[in-house]
N, C-alpha and C positions, 0 to 999 in steps of 0.2 A: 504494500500500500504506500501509492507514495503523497496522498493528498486526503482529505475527509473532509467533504464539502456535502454529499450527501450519499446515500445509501447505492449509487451509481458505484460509487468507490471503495465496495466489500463486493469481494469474493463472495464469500460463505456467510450469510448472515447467524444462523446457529453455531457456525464455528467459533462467530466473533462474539455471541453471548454464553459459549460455552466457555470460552476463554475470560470472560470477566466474572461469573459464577468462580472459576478455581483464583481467581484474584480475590474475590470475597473472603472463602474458605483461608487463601493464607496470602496475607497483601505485599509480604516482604519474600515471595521465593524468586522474585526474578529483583533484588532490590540492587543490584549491582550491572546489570543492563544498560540503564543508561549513566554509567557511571563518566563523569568529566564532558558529558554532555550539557547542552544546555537551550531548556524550553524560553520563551520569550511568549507573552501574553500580553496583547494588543487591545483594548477597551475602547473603540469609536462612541458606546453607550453602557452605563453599569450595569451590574454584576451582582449578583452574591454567592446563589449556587454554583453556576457554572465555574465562575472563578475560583473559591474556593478549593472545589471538586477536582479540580482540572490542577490544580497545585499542590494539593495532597497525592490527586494520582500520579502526578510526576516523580515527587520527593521519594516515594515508595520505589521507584523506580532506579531511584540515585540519582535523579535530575537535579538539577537546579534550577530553578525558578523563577522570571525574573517577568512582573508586574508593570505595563505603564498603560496610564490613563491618558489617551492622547486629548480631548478637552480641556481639563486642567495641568496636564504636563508638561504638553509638547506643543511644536507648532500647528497652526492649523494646516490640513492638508488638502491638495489640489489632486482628485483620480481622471479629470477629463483630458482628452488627448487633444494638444496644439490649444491647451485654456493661454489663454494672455492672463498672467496672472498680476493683474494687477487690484485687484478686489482685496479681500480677507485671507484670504489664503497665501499661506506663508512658503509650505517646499510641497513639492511636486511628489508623487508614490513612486517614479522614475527614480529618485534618489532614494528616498528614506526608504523603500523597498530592498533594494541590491544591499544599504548598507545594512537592516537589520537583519539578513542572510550572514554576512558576517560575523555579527554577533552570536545568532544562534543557529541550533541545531536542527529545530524545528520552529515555527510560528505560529500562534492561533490568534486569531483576529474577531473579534467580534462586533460586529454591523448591526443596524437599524433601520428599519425602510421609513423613509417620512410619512408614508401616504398622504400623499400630495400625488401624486403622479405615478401610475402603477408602470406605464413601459419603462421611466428609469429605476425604480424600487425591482421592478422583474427581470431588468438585463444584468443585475447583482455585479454594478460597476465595480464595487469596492472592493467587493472579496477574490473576482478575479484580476485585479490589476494587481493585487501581491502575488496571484498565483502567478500572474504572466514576468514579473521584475522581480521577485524574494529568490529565485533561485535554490529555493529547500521546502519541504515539504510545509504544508499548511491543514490548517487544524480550523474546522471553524464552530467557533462559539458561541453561532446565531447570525444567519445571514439576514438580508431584507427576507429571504421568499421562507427560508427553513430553519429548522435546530438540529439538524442530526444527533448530536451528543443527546439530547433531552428523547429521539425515538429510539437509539438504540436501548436508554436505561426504560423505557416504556415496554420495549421486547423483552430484556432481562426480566422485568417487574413483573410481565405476563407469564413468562416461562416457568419464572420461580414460582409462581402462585398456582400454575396448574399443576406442579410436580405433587404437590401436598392436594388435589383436590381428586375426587373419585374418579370425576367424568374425565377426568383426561386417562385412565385406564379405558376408557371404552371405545380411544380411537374415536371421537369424535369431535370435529371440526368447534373450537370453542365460539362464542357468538359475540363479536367486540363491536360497541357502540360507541361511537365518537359525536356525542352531543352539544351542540353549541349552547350557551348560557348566555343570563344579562350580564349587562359591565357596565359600568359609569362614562365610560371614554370608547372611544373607537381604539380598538388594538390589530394587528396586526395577522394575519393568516397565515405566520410562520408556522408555529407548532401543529396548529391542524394540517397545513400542507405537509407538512415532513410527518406525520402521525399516518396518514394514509398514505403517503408514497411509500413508508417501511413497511406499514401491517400488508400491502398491495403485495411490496415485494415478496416481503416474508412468506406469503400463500398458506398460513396454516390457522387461517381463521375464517366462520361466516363473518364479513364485516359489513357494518352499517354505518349509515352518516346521515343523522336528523339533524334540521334546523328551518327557522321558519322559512316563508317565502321569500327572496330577493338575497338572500344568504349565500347563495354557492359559490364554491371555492373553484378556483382554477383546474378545469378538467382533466389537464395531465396529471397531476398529482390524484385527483381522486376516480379515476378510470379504471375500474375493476368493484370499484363498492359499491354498493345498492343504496339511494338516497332519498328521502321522505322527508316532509315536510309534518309528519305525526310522528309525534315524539312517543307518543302509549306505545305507538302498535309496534314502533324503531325497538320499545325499553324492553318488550316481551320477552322472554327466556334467556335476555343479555347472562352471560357470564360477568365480562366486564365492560365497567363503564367508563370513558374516558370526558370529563365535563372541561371545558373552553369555551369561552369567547373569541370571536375575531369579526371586525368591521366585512364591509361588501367590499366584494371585487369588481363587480360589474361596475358600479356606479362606484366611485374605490374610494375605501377608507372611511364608510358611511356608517350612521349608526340609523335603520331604517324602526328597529322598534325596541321595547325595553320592556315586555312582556314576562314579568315577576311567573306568570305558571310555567317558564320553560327553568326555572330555578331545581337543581334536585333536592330532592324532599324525600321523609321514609315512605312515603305512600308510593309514590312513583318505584321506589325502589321494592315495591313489594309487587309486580308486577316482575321482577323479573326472576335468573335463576338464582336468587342469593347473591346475586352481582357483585364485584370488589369494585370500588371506585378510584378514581386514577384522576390527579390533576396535576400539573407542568411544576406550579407555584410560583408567585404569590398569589395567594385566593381573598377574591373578596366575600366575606364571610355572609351567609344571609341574605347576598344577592348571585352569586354563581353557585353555592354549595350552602344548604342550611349546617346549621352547627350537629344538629342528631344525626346527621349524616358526615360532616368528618370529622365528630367526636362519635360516631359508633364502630362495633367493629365490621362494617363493610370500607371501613378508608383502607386504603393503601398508600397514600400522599405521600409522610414521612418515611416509609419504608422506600417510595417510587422517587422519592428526593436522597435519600442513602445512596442509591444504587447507582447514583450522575459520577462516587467517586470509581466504581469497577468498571464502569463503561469509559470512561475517559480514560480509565490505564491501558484498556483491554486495547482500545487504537491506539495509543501512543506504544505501548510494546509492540504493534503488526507494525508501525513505520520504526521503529527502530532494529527492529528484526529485519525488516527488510534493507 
């Protein structure tokens, strides 16, 4: 592996959450791996999980580590090709790319989409203009359009939950619902994009994608799932639940309704198989997830937020193996 921008760029998907499972089990057997190497973590917008995560998986590795917040750090930067830069923008991704290749071993860069404007938020200028000038492998830690790190620990979080559950001895396809919820603000269709483009990949699930009318996500990402606009009939026999928000794409970065019944609640959750619930995090409490639901025991949150550190080791070991 020499890049992880999305699920395009594994091999084996089971291989790679088999591989972070035996990270779990013992986090220091490969602790000398990336020894006198050295990870660089790039912030365009904050952080808590993933960064964290992402620098404990390292350190376990024998990385070193090394943090910058370019808003408050560094200069501002310029990704557009032949910009006259005479505006706010201070150096060009042309330099500070090549030279933070230097510095490190690998890079992970994390992006924001404005939503202002979905063809540049979906041509994901930022993240491949380091792929094209950093010269060493790149890591990403949330683009405009995805999260990869946040669907691969989603796959972990599924896998490990079926191992302990019955129905996964009977050979049958689990049923994963990916429901959209209120929010206060218009957010972003990273994590549901990358949530369906891995569950798609991955093929070892019935999967679903409710939300209301004018909601849909960008087609390539969710071409293979079955989608409805009934949220009852989506929640029916779910195994698990995956609840998010994210703004429209069609009319892009919109917030068309704020409709409190699509909130998960235990009622809704008793509709389906015993469902585990699953969300990205930070949750707003009582408007995307009620509290009896992820303070009951169907959450999986803090569990599915643990798991952001096996899966970030689990790809930084396949590029440094590689």
């Amino acid at each position: 592996m020499n890049k992880f921008v999305s699920v395009k760029d594994v091999r084996n998907i089971n291989a790679l959450v088999e591989s972070a499972l035996a990270y779990k089990k013992d986090p220091y057997k490969d602790n000398t791996l990336g020894l006198r190497k050295r990870i660089g973590m790039l912030f365009l917008n904050p952080s808590m999980r993933t960064r964290l995560s992402t620098q404990v998986a390292a350190q376990q590795l024998g990385m070193d580590a090394v943090v910058f917040n370019v808003g408050s750090e560094g200069w501002a930067l310029e990704f557009e090709e032949e910009a006259i830069m005479s505006g706010n923008t201070v150096e060009h991704v042309k330099e500070a790319a090549p030279v933070m290749g230097k510095y490190f071993d690998i890079l992970c860069i994390r992006t924001f989409p404005s939503l202002k404007n979905r063809d540049d938020d979906y041509s994901e200028l930022y993240i491949n203009q380091f792929i094209k000038y950093a010269g060493i492998p790149i890591v990403s830690l949330e683009s405009a359009t995805l999260h990869p790190l946040q669907s691969l620990t989603d796959i972990i979080t599924i896998t490990e939950a079926l191992g302990s559950r019955q129905s996964a001895t009977a050979h049958q396809k689990p049923r994963i619902v990916l429901t959209w919820a209120p929010h206060v603000k218009p957010l972003p269709q990273c994590v549901a994009n990358s949530f369906a483009q891995w569950v798609n990949a991955w093929g070892g699930a019935d999967f679903v994608i409710t939300h209301p009318e004018d909601y849909e996500l960008d087609p390539s990402f969710t071409q293979g799932a079955t989608i409805t606009h009934n949220q009852d009939e989506a929640l029916k026999n779910a195994d698990f639940v995956y609840v998010k928000n994210w703004s429209t794409f069609n009319d892009y970065g919109k917030i068309y309704v704020n409709d409190p019944e699509w909130m998960l609640t235990n009622k809704k959750l008793a509709l389906t198989n015993q469902a585990k619930v699953m969300h990205c995090l930070p949750v707003r409490r009582n408007v995307e997830l009620s509290d009896e639901v992820l303070d009951g025991p169907h959450s999986l949150v803090t569990t599915q937020a643990g798991n952001r550190v096996w899966a970030a080791q689990a790809v930084l070991a396949e590029i440094l193996k590689g």
